[in-house]
GUTI-41112 format. One record per residue (C-alpha): x, y, z; residue in three letters. Coordinates in steps of 0.25 Angstrom, whole numbers, padded with zeros to 4 digits, always signed. Layout:
N
XYZala;...
//
This chain:
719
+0049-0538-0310unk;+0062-0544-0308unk;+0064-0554-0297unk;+0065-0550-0281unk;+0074-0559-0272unk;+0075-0557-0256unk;+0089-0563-0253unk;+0089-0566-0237unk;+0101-0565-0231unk;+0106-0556-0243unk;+0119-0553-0235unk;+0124-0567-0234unk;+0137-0569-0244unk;+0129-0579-0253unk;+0118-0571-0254unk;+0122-0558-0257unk;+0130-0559-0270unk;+0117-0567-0273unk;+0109-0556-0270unk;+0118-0548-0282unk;+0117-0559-0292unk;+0101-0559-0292unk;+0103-0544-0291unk;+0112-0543-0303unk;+0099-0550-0310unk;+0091-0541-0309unk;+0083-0548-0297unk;+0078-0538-0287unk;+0086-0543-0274unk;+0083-0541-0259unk;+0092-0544-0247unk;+0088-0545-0234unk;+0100-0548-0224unk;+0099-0546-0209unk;+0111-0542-0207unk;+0119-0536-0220unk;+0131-0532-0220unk;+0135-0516-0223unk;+0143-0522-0237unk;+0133-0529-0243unk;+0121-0517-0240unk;+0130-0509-0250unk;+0132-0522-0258unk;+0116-0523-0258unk;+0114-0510-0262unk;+0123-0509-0272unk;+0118-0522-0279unk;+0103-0518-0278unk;+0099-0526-0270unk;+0088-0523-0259unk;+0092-0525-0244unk;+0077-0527-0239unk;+0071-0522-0226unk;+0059-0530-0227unk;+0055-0541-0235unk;+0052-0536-0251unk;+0042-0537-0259unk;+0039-0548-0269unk;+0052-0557-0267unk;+0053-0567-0277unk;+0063-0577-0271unk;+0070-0575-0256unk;+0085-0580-0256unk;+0089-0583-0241unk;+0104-0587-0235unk;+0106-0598-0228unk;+0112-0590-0216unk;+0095-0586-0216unk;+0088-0595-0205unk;+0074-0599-0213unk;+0066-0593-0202unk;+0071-0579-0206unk;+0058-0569-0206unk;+0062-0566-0222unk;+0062-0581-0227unk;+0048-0583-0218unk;+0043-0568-0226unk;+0047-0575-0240unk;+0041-0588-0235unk;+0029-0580-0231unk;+0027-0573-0245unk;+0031-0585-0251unk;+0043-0582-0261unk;+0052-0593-0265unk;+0065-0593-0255unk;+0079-0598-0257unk;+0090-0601-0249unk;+0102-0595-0257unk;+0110-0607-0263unk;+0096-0614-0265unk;+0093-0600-0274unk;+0106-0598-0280unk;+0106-0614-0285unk;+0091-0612-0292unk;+0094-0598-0298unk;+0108-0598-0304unk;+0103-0614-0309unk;+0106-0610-0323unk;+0119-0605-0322unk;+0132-0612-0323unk;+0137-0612-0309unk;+0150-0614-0305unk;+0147-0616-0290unk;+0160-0615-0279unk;+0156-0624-0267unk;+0164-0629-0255unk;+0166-0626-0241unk;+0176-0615-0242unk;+0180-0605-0253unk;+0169-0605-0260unk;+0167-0589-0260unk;+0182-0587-0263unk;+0181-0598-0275unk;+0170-0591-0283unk;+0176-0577-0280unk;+0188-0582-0288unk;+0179-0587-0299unk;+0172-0574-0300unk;+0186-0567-0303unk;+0189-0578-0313unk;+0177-0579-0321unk;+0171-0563-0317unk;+0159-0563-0327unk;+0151-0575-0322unk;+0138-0576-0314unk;+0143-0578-0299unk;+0139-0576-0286unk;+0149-0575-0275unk;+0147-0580-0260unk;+0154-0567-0256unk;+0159-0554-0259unk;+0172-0549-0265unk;+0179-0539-0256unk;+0179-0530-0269unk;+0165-0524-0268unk;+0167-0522-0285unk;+0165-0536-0287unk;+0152-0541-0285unk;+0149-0555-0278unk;+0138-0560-0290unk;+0139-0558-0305unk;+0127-0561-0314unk;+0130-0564-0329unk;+0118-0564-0338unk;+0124-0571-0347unk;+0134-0581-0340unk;+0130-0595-0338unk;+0141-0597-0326unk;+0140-0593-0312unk;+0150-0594-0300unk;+0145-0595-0287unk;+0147-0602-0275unk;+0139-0614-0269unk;+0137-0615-0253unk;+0134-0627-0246unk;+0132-0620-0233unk;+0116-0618-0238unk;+0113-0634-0242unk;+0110-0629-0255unk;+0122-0632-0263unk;+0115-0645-0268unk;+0104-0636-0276unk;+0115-0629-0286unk;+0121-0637-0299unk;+0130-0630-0304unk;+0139-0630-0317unk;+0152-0631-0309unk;+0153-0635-0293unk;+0166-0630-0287unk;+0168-0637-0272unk;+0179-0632-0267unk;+0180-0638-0254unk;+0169-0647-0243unk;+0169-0646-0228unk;+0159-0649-0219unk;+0153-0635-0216unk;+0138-0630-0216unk;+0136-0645-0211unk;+0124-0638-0203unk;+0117-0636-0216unk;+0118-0650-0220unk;+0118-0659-0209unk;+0130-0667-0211unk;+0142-0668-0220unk;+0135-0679-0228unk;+0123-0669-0232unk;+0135-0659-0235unk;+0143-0668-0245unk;+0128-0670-0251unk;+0124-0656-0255unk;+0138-0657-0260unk;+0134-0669-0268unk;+0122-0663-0274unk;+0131-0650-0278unk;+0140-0660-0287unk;+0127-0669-0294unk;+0122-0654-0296unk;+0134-0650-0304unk;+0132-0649-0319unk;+0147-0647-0325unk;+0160-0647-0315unk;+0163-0652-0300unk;+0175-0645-0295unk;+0184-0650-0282unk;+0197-0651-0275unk;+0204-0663-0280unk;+0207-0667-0265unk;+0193-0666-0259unk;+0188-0679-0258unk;+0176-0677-0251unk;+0171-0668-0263unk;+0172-0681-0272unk;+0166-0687-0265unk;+0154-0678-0264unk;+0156-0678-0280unk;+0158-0694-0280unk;+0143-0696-0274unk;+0135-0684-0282unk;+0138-0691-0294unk;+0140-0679-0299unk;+0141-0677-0315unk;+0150-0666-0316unk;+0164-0666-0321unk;+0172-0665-0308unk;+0186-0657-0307unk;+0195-0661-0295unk;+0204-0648-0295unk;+0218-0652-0289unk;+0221-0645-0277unk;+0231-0647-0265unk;+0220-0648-0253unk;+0230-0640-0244unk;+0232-0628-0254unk;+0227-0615-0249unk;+0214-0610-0250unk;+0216-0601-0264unk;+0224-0613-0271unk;+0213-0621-0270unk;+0202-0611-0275unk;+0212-0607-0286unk;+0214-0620-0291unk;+0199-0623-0290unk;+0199-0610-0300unk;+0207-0614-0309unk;+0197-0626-0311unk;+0184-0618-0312unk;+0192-0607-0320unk;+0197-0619-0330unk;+0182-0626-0330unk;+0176-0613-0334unk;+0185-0605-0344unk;+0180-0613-0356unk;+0167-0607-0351unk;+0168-0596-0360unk;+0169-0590-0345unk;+0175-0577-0346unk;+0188-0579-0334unk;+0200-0576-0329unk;+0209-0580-0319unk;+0213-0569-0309unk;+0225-0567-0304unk;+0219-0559-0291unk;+0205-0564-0285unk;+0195-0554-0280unk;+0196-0555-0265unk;+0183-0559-0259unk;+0176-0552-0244unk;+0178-0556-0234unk;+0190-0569-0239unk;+0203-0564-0235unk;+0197-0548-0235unk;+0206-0538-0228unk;+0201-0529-0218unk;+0211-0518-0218unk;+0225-0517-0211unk;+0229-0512-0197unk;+0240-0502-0198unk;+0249-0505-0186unk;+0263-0506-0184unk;+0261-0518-0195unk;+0250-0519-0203unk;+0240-0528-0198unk;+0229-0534-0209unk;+0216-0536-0208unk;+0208-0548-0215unk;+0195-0554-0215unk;+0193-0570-0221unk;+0176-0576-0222unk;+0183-0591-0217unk;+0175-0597-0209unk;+0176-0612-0210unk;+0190-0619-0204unk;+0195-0622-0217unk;+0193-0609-0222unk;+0199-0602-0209unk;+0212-0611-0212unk;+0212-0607-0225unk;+0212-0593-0219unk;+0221-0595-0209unk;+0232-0599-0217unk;+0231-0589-0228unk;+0233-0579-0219unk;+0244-0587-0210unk;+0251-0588-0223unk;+0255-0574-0223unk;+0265-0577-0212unk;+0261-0566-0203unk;+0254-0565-0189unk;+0239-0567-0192unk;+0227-0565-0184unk;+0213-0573-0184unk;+0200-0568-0179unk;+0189-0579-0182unk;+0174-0577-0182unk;+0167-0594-0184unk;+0155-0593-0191unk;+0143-0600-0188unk;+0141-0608-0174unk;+0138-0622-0182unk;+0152-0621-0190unk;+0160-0618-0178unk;+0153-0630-0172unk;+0158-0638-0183unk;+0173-0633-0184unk;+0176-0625-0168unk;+0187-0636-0171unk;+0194-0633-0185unk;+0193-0618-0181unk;+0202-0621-0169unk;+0211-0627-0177unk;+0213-0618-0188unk;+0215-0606-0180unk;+0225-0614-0168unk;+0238-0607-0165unk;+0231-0595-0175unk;+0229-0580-0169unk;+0215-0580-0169unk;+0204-0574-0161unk;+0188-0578-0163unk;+0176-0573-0164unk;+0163-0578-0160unk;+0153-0589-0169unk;+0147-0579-0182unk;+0132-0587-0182unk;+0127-0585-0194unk;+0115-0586-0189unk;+0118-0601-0183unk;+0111-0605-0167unk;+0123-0604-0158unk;+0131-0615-0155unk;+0138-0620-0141unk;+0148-0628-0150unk;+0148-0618-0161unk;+0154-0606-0155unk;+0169-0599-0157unk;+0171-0604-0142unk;+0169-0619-0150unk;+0180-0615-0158unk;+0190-0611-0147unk;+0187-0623-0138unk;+0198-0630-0147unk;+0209-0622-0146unk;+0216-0624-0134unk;+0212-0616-0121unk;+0226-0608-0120unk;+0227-0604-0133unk;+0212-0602-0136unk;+0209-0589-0147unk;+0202-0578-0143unk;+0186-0575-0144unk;+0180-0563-0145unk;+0167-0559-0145unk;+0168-0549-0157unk;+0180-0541-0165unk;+0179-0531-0155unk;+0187-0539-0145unk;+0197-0543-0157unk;+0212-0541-0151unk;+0225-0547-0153unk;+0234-0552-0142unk;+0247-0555-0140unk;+0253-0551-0129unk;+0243-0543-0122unk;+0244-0534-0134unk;+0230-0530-0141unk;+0227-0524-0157unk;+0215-0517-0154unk;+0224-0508-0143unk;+0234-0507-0155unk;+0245-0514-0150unk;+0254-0518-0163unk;+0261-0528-0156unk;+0254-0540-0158unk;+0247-0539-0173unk;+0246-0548-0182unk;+0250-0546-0196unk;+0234-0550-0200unk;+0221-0551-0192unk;+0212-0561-0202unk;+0196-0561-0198unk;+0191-0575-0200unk;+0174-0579-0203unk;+0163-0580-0210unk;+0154-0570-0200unk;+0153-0555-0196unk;+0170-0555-0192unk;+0173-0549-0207unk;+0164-0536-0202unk;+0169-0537-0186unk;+0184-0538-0192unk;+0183-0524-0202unk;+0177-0517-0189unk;+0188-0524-0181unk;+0197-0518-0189unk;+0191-0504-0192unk;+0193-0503-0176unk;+0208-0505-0178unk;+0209-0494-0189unk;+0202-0483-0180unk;+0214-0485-0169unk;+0222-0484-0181unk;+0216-0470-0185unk;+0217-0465-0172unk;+0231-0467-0169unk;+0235-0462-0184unk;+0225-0449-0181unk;+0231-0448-0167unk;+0244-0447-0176unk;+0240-0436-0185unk;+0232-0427-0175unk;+0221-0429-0181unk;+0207-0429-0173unk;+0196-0439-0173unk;+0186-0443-0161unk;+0182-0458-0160unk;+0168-0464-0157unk;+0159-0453-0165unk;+0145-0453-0167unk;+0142-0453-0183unk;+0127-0447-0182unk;+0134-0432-0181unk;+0142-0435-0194unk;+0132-0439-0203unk;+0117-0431-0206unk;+0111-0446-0203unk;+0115-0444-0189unk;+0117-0459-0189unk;+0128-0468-0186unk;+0135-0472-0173unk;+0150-0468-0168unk;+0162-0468-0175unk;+0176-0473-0171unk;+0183-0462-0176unk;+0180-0448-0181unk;+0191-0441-0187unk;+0191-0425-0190unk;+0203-0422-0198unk;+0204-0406-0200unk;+0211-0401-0211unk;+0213-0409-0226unk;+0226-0415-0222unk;+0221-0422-0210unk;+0210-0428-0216unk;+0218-0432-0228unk;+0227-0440-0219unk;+0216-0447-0211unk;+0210-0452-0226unk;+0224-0456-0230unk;+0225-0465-0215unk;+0211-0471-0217unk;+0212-0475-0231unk;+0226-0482-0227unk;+0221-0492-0218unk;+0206-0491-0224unk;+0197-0488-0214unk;+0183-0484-0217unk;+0180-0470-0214unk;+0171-0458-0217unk;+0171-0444-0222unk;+0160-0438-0216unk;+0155-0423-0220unk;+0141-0419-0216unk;+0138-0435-0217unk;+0126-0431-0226unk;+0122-0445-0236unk;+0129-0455-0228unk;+0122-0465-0220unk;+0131-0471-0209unk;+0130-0487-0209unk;+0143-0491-0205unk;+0151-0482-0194unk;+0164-0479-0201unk;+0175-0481-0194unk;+0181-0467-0197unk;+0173-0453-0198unk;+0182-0444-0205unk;+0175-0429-0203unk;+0177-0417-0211unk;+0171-0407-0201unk;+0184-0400-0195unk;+0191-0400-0210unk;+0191-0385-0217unk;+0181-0384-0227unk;+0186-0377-0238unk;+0180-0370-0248unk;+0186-0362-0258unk;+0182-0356-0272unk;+0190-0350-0283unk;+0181-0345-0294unk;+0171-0356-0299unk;+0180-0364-0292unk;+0178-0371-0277unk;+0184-0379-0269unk;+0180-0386-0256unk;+0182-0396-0245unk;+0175-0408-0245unk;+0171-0406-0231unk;+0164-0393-0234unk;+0148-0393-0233unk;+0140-0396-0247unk;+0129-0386-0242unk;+0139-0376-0238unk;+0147-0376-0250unk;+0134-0374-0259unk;+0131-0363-0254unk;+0144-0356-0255unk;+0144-0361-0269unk;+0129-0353-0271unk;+0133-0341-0264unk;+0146-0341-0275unk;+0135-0343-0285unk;+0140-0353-0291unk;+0128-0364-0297unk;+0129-0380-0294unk;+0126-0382-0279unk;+0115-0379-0275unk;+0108-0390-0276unk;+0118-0395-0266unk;+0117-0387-0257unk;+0105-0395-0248unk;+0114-0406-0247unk;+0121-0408-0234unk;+0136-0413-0233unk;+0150-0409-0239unk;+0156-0408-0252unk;+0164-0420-0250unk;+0151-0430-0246unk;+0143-0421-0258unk;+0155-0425-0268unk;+0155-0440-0262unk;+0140-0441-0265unk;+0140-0431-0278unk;+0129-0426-0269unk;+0117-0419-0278unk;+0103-0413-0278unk;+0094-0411-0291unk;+0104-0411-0302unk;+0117-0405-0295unk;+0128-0412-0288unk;+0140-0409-0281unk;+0149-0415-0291unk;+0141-0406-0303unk;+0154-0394-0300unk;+0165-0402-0295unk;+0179-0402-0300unk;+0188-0411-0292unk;+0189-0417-0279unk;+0201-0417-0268unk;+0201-0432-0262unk;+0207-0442-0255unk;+0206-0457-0262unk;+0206-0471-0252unk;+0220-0473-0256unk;+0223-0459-0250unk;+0227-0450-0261unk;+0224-0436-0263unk;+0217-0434-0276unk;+0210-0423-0284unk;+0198-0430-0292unk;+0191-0423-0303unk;+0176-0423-0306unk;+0178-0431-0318unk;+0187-0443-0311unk;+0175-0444-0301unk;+0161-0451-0306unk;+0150-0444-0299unk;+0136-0450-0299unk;+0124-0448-0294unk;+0126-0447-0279unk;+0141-0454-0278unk;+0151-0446-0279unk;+0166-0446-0276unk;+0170-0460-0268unk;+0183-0462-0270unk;+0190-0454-0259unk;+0189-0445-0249unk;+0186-0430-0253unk;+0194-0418-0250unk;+0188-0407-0257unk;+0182-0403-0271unk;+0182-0392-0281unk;+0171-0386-0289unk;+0169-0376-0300unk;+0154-0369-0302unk;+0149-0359-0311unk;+0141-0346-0307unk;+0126-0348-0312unk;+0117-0341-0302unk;+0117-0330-0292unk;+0121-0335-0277unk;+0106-0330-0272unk;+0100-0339-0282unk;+0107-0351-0279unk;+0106-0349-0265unk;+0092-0348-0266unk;+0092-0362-0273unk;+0100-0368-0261unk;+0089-0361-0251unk;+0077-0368-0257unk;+0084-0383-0259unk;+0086-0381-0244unk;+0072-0377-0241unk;+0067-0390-0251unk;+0077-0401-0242unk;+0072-0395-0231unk;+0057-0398-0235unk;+0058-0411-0242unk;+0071-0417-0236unk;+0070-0423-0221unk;+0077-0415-0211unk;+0081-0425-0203unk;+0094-0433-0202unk;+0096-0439-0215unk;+0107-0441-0225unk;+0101-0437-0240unk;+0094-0445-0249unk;+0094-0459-0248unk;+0093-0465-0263unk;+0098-0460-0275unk;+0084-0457-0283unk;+0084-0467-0296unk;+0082-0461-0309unk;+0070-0455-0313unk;+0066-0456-0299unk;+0066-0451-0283unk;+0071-0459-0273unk;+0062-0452-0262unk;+0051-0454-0271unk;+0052-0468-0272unk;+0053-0470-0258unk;+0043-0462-0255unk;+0034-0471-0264unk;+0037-0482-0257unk;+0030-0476-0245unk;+0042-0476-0236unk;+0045-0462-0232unk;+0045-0462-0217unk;+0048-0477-0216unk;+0057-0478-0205unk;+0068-0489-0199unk;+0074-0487-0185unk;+0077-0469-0184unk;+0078-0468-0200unk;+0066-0466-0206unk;+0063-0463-0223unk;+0059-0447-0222unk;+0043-0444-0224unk;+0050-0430-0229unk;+0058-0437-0243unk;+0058-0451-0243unk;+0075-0453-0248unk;+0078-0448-0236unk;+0078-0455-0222unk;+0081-0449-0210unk;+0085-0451-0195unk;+0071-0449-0188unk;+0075-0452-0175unk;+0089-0448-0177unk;+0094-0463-0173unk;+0093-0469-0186unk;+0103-0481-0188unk;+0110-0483-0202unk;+0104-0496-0203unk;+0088-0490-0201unk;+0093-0478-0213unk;+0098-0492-0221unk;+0086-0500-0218unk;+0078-0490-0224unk;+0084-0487-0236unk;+0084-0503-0238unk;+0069-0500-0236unk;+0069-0490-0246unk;+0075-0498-0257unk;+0068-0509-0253unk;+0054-0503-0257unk;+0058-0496-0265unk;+0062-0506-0277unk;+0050-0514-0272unk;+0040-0505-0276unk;+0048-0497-0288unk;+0060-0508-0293unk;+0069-0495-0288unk;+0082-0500-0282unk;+0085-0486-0275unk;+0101-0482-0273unk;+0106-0475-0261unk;+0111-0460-0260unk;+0116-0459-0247unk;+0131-0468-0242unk;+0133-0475-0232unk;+0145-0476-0223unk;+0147-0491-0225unk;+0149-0490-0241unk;+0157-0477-0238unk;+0168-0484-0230unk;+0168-0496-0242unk;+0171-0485-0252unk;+0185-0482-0245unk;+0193-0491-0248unk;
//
């Protein structure tokens, strides 16, 4: 049986491209996380790897962050069960022990270092501390047969002392995490450590003499490279000339490298957020610096641009911004900035550790703003205000600035913006739309909370130019039919309903055409009472063409793509196009995701009397009726794996009827869950469904894959 590992904390940036590397080895990986963002769920997913609701069977080895206090009630349960645990750089240093590790260390850039090394040399093993904004490129690469692997090493865990690697890149030394070690003497020593450790090569900046120092004491044996760079230079000169070096070291490797002219941007460093169409554009842009020198770095690349900038700061963790309340005064003086309160991590609170600690050292009439939460986020200059839309006083950029939860407060912050954008465009055309709208009525769940912003376009036209609006300044929003297949986890921003648009059907000959608004039941039928053969398998299946055509919705053997032609859409960049069958790939449930669906064209064939058909659609309603729930629910969960039913495995796992807050698994067919009390939450449908999968590969080594979509990764497929 291959291996099990339980990665704790599975959501921390270490840890889950980690998670992916072991996975990519044909481990079995589980993650536990208390709090996972929506991004990495569908990462997870998509990876195979188990998000657990309770603590798995027969775990061989248990992985934990360091941001995981040691009392956590799952490190006591492995302690308890006795299996071997980890802390992640302590594992990471004894597993990958036989490779040749080019390990990127340092205070700052770490992360932004070993990104440019993957685009350099692409078909090594490594392991990112991050992600790319891409969601394409992956953050871990396992090679079977490459002996080199790129990845970075973090002091703030005390364990960089256990790794010895090939090559040891430090790219800069400051005296953070000093909690972790005690004093700056203990932290110059785990550097110490690091340099006996390393095997081949020690690379530094030529002007940092406290790293020679370091170096000078370990005795180390390795050859050491002092690469030449001005101390003063930006941020990006400095890692490319630390680069060039590595690249030089290892291109007689038999490495196979390039140097790119463009490097792949990385989430959450210099990310975009989306621009604010006023009067002048004003962009939007999120940056993960969190330590003084990194928010100078910050601060003067964007200042560089010579344009009005605006700075909203989150500090991250209390005893950090004990440590530096002062050098985060000084970098942001005389800057337009407003602050946020501490992000924890999880740390005690601290008196002197808090954003107020911070702001004690600017002076008491020219003191920045602090809020509680990106809710209260305005801008002032004289008395004018951007939430109320007043285009007098914007800056060119707004640049949200931390390590914590400000990259997810800023995308809302700025959603909020976009729907008063919408409504003054929509109030412009004489278009309708209703704000604050419960979801429940929208989708066959009945779950999900209010809306900002429902729009109800009624004819082709309008609806054409709403699409057109929303793909230009890129906000998330939803087609929404029947609402059948689609669990809503994230409240989208913008509900774009069908109802009140024509539905049109028309046939000439064998020939029909029809809106993608039009009801997939209703157009079954009419297509039996033609007596034309290929729908009546469908015709149980509740929804509209364009959701059918989105899913390639089937039953036994037929689907709705089987007779289609060509489709009517809309692409994200906001063109009209007519797409054929054979430009689209249609698989089992996933259909057409690359734009917005206006309406599609069919040809069938004549095979049997209307009487007979019809009478096939009469009995598979009467077989739903018996052994499908009746309850709210939204289909099938799981896609059933080959050879095999997905109700039936679950149903061998014992779990029909297992219920978690108002969803519960139905006693009737076990790939269904339903409402039961009709207050189901999305997070009890997706607590069970990790339940499911969970037990699933436990007892039959089946990594079951969902049928049914959820909001969340159908806004990421927009844009």
């Amino acid at each position: 049986m291959e291996k099990r590992f339980l990665l704790i904390g599975a959501g921390g940036m270490g840890m889950a491209p980690l998670s992916l590397y072991l996975r990519q080895q044909n481990y079995n990986i589980y993650g536990y996380d208390d709090a996972l963002p929506i991004f990495l769920e569908h990462f997870f997913e998509r990876q195979n790897i188990i998000i657990c609701e309770s603590f798995p069977e027969n775990i061989d080895r248990v992985i934990y962050s360091s941001a995981i206090p040691k009392n956590h009630p799952w490190l006591m349960e492995a302690k308890k069960r006795g299996i071997e645990i980890s802390l992640r750089g302590e594992f990471l240093a004894q597993f990958c022990e036989k490779k040749k590790m080019i390990a990127i260390a340092g205070s700052h850039g770490k992360t932004t270092v070993v990104g440019m090394l993957i685009d350099c040399f692409p078909h090594c093993d490594y392991i990112l501390g991050g992600f790319f904004q891409s969601e394409e490129k992956l953050p871990a690469n396992y090679a079977l047969e490459n002996e080199f692997l790129i990845c970075e090493v973090d002091e703030s865990d005390h364990t960089i002392e256990r790794f010895s690697p090939h090559v040891t890149v430090v790219l800069n030394l400051e005296d953070d995490h000093l909690v972790q070690y005690g004093s700056v003497e203990k932290l110059d020593l785990a550097f110490e450590m690091l340099f006996q450790n390393t095997r081949h090569t020690i690379i530094i900046p030529d002007w940092d003499t406290r790293l020679e120092k370091i170096i000078k004491n370990s005795n180390a044996t390795a050859k050491v490279i002092k690469v030449k760079i001005a101390q003063w230079a930006s941020a990006l000169d400095k890692n490319l000339s630390i680069l060039q070096c590595i690249f030089n070291l290892l291109e007689n490797d038999a490495l196979e490298s390039h140097m790119p002219s463009k490097f792949s941007s990385l989430f959450r460093r210099n990310q975009s957020l989306g621009t604010l169409y006023f009067e002048q554009p004003v962009e939007i842009l999120a940056d993960y610096a969190h330590h003084p020198t990194e928010v100078s770095q910050c601060i003067v690349h964007f200042e560089e641009k010579k344009k009005e900038v605006a700075f909203v700061f989150q500090p991250h963790r209390y005893t950090r911004t004990q440590q530096y309340a002062q050098d985060f005064a000084k970098v942001f003086t005389e800057k337009n900035c407003t602050f946020l309160p501490v992000y924890p991590v999880g740390e005690k609170f601290l008196t002197d550790g808090t954003t107020e600690t911070i702001l004690n050292f600017f002076p008491e009439n020219n003191r920045p703003k602090l809020i509680t939460s990106l809710n209260d986020f305005t801008l002032e200059e004289g008395g004018s205000v951007l939430q109320v839309l007043n285009k007098s006083s914007f800056p060119n950029k707004i640049i949200f600035v931390g390590a914590g939860d400000i990259f997810y407060q800023a995308k809302e912050w700025v959603f909020k913006q976009q729907i008063q954008l919408v409504k003054i465009f929509l109030i412009a055309q004489g278009i309708a739309f209703s704000e604050n709208i419960s979801i429940k009525k929208y989708n066959t769940f009945c779950i999900g909370g209010s809306i900002p912003l429902l729009i109800e376009p009624e004819s082709t036209e309008s609806f054409a130019t709403v699409l057109k609006k929303l793909i230009e300044i890129k906000i998330p929003f939803l087609i929404i039919g029947h609402g059948s297949n689609l669990l809503v986890d994230d409240l989208c921003h913008v509900l774009i309903s069908q109802k009140k648009m024509p539905q049109i059907f028309t046939q000439k000959e064998d020939w029909i055409e029809v809106s993608a608004n039009f009801s997939l039941p209703l157009f079954c039928r009419r297509i039996t009472n033609l007596g034309f053969y290929g729908c009546e398998e469908l015709a149980g299946i509740p929804g509209t063409i364009g959701g059918a055509l989105y899913m390639n919705a089937g039953a036994h053997q037929q689907t709705i793509s089987d007779k289609l032609i060509s489709m009517e859409v809309i692409d994200f960049a906001g063109n009209f196009q007519v797409i054929h069958k054979s430009q689209i790939s249609f698989t089992y449930r996933e259909g057409f995701r690359s734009g917005v669906i206006l309406g599609a064209k069919f040809q069938f064939t004549a095979k049997e009397a209307s009487k007979i058909l019809l009478e096939k659609i009469h009995q598979k309603t009467l077989w739903r009726q018996e052994n499908q729930p009746q309850e709210p629910n939204i289909g099938s969960i799981f896609k059933n794996p080959q050879n095999c039913s997905a109700g039936a495995l679950i149903d061998r796992a014992d779990l029909k009827g297992t219920q978690i807050g108002g969803a519960q698994i139905s006693p009737k067919h076990a790939n269904f869950i339903v409402n039961a009390t009709g207050y189901a939450t999305a997070n009890d449908v997706k607590r069970l469904i990790n339940l499911i999968r969970q037990e699933v590969l436990e007892k039959y080594e089946i990594i079951l894959k969902r049928e049914i979509l959820f909001t969340s990764e159908v806004f990421r497929s927009h844009f």
